[in-house]
N, C-alpha and C positions, 0 to 999 in steps of 0.2 A: 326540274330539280337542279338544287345548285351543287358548284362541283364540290364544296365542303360538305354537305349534307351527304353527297354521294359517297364520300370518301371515309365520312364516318358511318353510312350503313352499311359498307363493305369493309370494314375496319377487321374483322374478324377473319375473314379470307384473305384479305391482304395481307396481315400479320402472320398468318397460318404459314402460306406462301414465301414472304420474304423469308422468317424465321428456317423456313425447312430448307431453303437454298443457301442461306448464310452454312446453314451446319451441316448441309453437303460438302462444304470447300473443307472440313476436316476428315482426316482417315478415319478415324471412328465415329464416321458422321450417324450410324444405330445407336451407338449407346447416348449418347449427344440427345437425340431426338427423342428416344425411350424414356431414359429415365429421367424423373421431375424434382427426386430429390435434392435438393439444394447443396448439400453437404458431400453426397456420392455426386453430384452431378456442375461441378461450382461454374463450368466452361457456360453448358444447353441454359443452364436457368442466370446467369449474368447475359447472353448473347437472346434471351428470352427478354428479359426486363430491360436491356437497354434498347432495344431496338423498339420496343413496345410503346417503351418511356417517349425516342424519340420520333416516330410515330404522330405519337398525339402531340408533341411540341410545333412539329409541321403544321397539325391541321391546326392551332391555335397561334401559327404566326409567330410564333416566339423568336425573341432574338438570338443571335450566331452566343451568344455568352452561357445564356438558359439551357443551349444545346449540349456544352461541352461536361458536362457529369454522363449522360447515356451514351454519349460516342465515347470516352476517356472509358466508360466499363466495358463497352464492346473493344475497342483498338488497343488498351492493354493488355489483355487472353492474345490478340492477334499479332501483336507487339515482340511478344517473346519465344512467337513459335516461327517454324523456317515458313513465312508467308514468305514475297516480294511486297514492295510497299504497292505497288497493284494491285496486289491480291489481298494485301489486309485491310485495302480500303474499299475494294469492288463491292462488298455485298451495300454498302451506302447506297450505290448507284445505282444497284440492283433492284433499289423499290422503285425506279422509276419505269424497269420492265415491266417490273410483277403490279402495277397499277394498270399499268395500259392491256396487259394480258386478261385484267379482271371486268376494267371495262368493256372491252374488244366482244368478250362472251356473256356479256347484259345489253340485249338490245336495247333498253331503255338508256344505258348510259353511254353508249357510244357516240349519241352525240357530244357528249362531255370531254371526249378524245383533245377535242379540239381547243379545250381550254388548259389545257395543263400546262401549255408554258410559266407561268408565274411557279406552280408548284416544283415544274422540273427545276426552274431555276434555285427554288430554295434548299432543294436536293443537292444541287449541285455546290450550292454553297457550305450546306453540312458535313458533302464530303471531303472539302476543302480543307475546314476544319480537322475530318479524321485524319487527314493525311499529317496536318501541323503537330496533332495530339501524338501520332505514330512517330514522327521522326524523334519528336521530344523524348518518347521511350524508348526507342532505341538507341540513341543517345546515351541516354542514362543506363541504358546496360553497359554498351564502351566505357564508359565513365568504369564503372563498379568493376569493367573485366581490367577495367590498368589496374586501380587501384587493390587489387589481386596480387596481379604480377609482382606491383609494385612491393605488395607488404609482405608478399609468400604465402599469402595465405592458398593462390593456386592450388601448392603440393597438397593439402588436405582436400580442394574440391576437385582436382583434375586427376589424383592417382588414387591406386588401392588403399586397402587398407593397411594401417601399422602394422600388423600382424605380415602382411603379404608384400610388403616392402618392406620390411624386416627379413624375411625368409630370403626375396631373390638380393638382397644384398650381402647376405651370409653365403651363399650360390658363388657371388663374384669373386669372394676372396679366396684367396688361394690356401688350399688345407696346410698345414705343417705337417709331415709324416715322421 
């Protein structure tokens, strides 16, 4: 068997696998995995479909360009939450565990172990990419948090509400008796 043939008959366990390790790296890695609803669930079913997407772009050779829509849906959810840029790019790198773990326990494919340098490497260049896509978006948060500062708009995102900064600023001033 060839290792593409191998990789798309195991395509379903492997995605199973990756996908449920990616969404162990969040604290509500249950509801993540539970729910399928799109709307209640927009993190599990974007980190579902881009990893899916990018997936089959691997096993069909596609180029570093074709890739960057399914990692850019996976790395921006990962982008704006407290990951390290390690950690919002490891679950990339992660399929080239969760591959060798699948063949590892198919006698039949474990001689295929031995071919996966070409794939690890295109692994390695995908997460290359997430890494470029992640800093890009974190960037552009810096960017949006000056531009905050800079316009005030902060005191509306960073404090209470009017009502309650209203209240302790009436607190401050001193009564007249």
């Amino acid at each position: 068997m060839q290792l593409i043939e191998a990789l798309k008959k195991k395509r379903k366990e492997i995605l199973s696998t990756w996908v449920d390790r990616t969404l162990d790296s969040y604290t509500s890695s249950g509801f993540f995995k539970r729910s399928t609803d799109r709307f209640a669930n927009p993190v599990g079913a974007n980190i579902r479909e881009g990893l899916s997407k990018l997936y089959d772009l691997l096993l069909g050779k596609a180029d570093q360009k074709e890739m960057m829509e399914p990692l850019d849906k996976v790395l921006r959810i990962r982008a704006v939450q407290e990951f390290t840029p390690a950690q919002a790019v490891a679950p990339i790198l992660e399929l080239k565990w969760v591959v060798k773990q699948v063949f590892s326990a198919d006698k039949e494919l474990r001689p295929l172990l031995t071919e996966l340098d070409s794939f690890d490497c295109d692994v390695d260049r995908a997460a290359l990419a997430a890494f470029d896509i992640y800093t890009v978006c974190r960037e552009q948060l810096y960017k949006n948090r000056v531009s905050e500062l800079k316009s005030g708009r902060y005191i509306l995102t960073d404090s209470g509400c009017a009502s309650t900064l209203n209240r302790q600023g009436q607190e401050s001033i001193p009564k007249l008796q």
